[in-house]
C-alpha positions as CSV (number, residue, x, y, z in Angstrom):
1,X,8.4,-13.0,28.0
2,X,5.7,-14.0,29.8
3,X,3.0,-15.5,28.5
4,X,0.8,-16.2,31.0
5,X,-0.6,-12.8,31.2
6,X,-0.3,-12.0,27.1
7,X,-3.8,-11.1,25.9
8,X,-6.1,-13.7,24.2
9,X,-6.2,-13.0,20.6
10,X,-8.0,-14.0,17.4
11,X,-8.2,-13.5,13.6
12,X,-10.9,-13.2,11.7
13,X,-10.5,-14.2,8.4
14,X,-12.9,-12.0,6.5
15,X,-11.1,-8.8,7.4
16,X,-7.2,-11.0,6.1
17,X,-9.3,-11.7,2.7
18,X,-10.2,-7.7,2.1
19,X,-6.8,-6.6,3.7
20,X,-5.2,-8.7,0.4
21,X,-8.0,-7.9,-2.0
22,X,-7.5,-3.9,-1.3
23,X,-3.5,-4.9,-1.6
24,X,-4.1,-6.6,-4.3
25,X,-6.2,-3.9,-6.2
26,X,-3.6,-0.7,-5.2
27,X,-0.9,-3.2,-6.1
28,X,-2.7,-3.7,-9.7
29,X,-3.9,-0.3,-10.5
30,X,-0.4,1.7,-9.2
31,X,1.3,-0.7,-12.3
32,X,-1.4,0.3,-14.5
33,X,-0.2,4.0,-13.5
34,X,3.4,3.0,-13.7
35,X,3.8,3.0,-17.4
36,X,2.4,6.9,-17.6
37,X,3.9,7.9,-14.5
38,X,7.6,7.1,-16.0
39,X,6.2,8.6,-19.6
40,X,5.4,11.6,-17.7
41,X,9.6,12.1,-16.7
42,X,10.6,11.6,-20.2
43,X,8.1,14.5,-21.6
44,X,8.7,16.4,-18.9
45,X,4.5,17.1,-18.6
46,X,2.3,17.1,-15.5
47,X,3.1,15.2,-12.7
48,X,-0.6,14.0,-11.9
49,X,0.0,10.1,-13.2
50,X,3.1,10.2,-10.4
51,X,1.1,11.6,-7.6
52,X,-1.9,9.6,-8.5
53,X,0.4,6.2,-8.8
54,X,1.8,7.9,-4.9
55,X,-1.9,8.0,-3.4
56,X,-2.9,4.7,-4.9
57,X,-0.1,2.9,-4.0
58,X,0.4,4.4,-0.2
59,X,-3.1,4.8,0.6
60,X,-3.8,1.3,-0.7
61,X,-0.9,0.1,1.9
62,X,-2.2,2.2,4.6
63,X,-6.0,0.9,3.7
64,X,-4.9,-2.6,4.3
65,X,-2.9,-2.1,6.8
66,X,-6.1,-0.8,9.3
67,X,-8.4,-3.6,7.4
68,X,-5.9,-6.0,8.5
69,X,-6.0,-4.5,12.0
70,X,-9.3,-4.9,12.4
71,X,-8.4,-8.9,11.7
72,X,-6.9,-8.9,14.7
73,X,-9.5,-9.3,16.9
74,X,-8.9,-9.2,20.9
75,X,-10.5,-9.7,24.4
76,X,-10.8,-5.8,25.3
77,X,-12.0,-2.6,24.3
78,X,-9.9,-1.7,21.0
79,X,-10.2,2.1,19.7
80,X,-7.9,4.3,17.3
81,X,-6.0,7.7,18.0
82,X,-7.5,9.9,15.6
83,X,-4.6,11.8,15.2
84,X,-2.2,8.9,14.8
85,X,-4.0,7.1,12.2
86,X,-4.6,10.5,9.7
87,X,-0.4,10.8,10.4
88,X,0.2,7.3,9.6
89,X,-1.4,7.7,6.7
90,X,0.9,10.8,5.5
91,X,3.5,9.1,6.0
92,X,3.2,6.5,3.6
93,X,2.0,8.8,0.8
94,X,4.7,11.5,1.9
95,X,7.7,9.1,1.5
96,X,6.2,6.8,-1.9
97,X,6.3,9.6,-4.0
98,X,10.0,11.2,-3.0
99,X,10.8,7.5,-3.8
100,X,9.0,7.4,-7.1
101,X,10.2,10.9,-8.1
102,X,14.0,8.9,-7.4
103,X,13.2,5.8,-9.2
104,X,11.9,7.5,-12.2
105,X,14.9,10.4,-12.3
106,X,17.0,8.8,-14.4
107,X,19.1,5.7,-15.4
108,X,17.7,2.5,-14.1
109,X,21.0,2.0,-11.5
110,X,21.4,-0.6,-8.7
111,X,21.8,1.9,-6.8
112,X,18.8,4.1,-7.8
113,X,16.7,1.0,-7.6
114,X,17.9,0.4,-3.7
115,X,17.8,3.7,-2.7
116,X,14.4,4.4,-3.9
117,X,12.9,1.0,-2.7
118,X,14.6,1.7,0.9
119,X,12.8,5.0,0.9
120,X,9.8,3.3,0.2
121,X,10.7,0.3,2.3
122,X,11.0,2.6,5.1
123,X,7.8,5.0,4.7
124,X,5.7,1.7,4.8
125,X,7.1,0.6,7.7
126,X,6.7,4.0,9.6
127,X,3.2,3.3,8.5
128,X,2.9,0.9,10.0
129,X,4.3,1.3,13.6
130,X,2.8,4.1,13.7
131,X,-0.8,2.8,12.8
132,X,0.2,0.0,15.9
133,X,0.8,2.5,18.2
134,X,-2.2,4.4,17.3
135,X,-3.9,1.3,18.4
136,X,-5.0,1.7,21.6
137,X,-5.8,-1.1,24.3
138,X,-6.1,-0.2,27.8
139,X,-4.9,-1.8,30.9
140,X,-2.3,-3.9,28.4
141,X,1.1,-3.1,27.0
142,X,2.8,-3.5,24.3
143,X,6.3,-5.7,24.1
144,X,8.1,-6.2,21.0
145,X,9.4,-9.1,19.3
146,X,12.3,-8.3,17.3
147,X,12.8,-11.5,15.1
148,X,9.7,-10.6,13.4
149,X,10.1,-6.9,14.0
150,X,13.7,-7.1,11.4
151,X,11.3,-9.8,9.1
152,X,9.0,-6.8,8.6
153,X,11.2,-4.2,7.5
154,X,13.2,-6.4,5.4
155,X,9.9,-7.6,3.5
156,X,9.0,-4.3,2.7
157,X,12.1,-3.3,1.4
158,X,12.6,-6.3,-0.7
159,X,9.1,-6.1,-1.7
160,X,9.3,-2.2,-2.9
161,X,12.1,-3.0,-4.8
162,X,10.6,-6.0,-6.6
163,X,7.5,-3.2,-6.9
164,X,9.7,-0.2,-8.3
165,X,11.9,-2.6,-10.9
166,X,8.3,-3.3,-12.5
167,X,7.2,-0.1,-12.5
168,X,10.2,0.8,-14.7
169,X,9.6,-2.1,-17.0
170,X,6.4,-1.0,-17.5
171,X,7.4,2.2,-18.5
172,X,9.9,1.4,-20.5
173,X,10.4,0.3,-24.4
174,X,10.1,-3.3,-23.2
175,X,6.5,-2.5,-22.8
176,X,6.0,-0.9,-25.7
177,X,6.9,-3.8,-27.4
178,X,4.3,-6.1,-25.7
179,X,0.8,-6.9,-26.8
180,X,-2.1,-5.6,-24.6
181,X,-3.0,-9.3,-23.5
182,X,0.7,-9.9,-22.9
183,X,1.2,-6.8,-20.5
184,X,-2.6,-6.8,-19.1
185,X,-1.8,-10.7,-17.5
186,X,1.5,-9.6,-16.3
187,X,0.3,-7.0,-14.4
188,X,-2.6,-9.0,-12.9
189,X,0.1,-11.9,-12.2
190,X,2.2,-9.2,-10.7
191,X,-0.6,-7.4,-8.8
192,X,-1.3,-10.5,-6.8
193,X,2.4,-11.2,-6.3
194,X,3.1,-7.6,-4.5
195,X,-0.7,-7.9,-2.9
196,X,0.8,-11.1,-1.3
197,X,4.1,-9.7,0.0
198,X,2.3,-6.2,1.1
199,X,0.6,-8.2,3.8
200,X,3.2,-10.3,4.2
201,X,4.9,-7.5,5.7
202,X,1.8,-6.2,7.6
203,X,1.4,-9.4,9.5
204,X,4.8,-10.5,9.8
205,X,4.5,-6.8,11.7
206,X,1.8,-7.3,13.8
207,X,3.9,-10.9,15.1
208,X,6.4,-8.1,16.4
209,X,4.1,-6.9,19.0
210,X,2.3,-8.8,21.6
211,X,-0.1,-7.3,24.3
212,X,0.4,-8.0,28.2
213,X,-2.4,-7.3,30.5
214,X,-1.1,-4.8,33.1
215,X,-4.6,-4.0,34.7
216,X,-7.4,-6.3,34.9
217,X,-9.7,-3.8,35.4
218,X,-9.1,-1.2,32.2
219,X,-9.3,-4.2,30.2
220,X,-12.8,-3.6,29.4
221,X,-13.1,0.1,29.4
222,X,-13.1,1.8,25.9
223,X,-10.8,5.0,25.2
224,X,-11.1,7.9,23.6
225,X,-10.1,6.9,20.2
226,X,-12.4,5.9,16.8
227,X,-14.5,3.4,17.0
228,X,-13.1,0.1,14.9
229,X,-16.5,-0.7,13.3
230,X,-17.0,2.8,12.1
231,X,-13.1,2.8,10.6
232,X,-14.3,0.0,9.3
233,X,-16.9,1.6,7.0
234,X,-14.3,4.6,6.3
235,X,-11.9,2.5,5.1
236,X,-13.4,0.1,2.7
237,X,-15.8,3.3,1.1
238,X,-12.9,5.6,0.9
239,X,-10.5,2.8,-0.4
240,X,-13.0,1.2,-3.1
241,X,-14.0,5.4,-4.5
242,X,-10.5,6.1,-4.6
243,X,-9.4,2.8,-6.6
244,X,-12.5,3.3,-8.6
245,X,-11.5,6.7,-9.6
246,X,-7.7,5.6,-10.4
247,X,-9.0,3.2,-12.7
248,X,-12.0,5.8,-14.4
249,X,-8.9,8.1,-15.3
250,X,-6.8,5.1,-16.5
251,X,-9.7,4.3,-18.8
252,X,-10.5,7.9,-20.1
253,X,-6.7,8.5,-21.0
254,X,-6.8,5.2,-22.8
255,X,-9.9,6.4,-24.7
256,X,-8.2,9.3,-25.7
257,X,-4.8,7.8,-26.3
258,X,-7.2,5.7,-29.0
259,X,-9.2,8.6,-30.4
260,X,-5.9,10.1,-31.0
261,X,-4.4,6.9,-32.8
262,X,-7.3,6.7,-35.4
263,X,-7.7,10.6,-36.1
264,X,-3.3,10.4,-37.1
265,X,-4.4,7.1,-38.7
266,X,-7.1,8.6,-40.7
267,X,-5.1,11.8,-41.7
268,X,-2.1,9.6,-42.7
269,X,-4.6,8.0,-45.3
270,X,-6.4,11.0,-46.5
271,X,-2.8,12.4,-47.2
């Protein structure tokens, strides 16, 4: 490769600390959602903690992944294809919850485990080749590194199965075994771990591609795409409501859950 006509690039590290605080959130509230999502297979009721535990959880990854983008700050005119970064997005939701259907389907199985963290593995890193070549530079072009490139996909494989095989602990009687503080530091303890290794992957990714300057003069010149500034914005608001409502309807459930316990507990007496 040649490097003495690779674009000059920098990283701002205000945009790497949200990318892992958004990781880190999604990774914390999607195990607070694990527990009812793999309750909601046993009972056979409504699939709305699954799906919601999909959106957190892919959105989350897809959040980061264009916060950490924006980390990546370079000497030209940087824009997003519109219609590339909504698809990017789909993707990741659109192949998390086939694989969370799978891992909570049956019999925790080596096999159902790897299966479901591979479909997972491999919607996050569609994501996020996708969201990089909806990235748009002109007058450079894009070379891959494949070193890196194989590090990526093999983190987020190995990091959704890590992921998944706590999602069924959580939902299983393990858990129900647990006291509150027991379960509540696990999960923060693990919600930091997978935030880590979610942008492990994402940068370890973004090493996989470096940009050579093909034309001096389109360098400068801005595309057609979104604005980063004003993705920016999108991002974090979007991101920060959507968490926020994960965790209101975690928090009303758990009300109710209670409400429930002490109107049986105070029947049992009265009888």
């Amino acid at each position: 490769m040649d490097h003495g006509n690779m674009l000059h690039t920098e990283w701002n590290t205000s945009y790497i600390a949200l990318s892992y605080v958004i990781a880190a959130l999604a990774s914390y509230v999607s195990l607070e959602l694990a527990g009812r999502a793999g309750q909601s297979f046993k009972t056979s009721a409504s699939r709305f903690w699954l799906i919601a535990q999909a959106l957190v959880l892919g959105y989350g990854i897809w959040a980061m992944h264009f916060v950490g983008m924006l980390a990546y700050q370079v000497d030209a005119a940087a824009s997003f294809s519109v219609g590339l970064t909504v698809f990017s997005g789909f993707i990741a939701v659109a192949l998390i919850y086939p694989a969370l259907r799978l891992l909570h389907g049956g019999p925790l199985t080596p096999v159902r485990l790897g299966s479901a963290a591979a479909l997972a593995g491999l919607g996050i890193v569609v994501m996020h080749y996708t969201g990089m070549a909806a990235y748009q530079l002109p007058g450079t072009e894009a070379q891959i590194v494949w070193f890196p490139l194989v590090g990526s996909i093999l983190i987020a494989v190995g990091a959704s199965a890590v992921a998944f095989y706590l999602f069924r602990l959580l939902s299983s009687s393990w858990a129900e075994r647990q006291s509150r503080l027991t379960l509540t530091g696990m999960k923060v303890g693990a919600g930091l771990v997978m935030g880590a290794a979610v942008i492990g992957m994402h940068y370890t990714g973004m090493a996989a591609l470096k940009y050579r300057v093909v034309d001096e003069l389109k360098v400068g010149l801005a595309s057609s795409g979104v604005d980063t500034s004003l993705l920016a914005l999108l991002v974090g608001v979007v991101s920060f409501l959507l968490i926020g409502l994960a965790v209101t309807s975690i928090l009303m459930d758990a009300g109710r859950s209670s409400g429930d316990l002490g109107e049986m507990d105070f029947t049992s007496a009265a009888d």
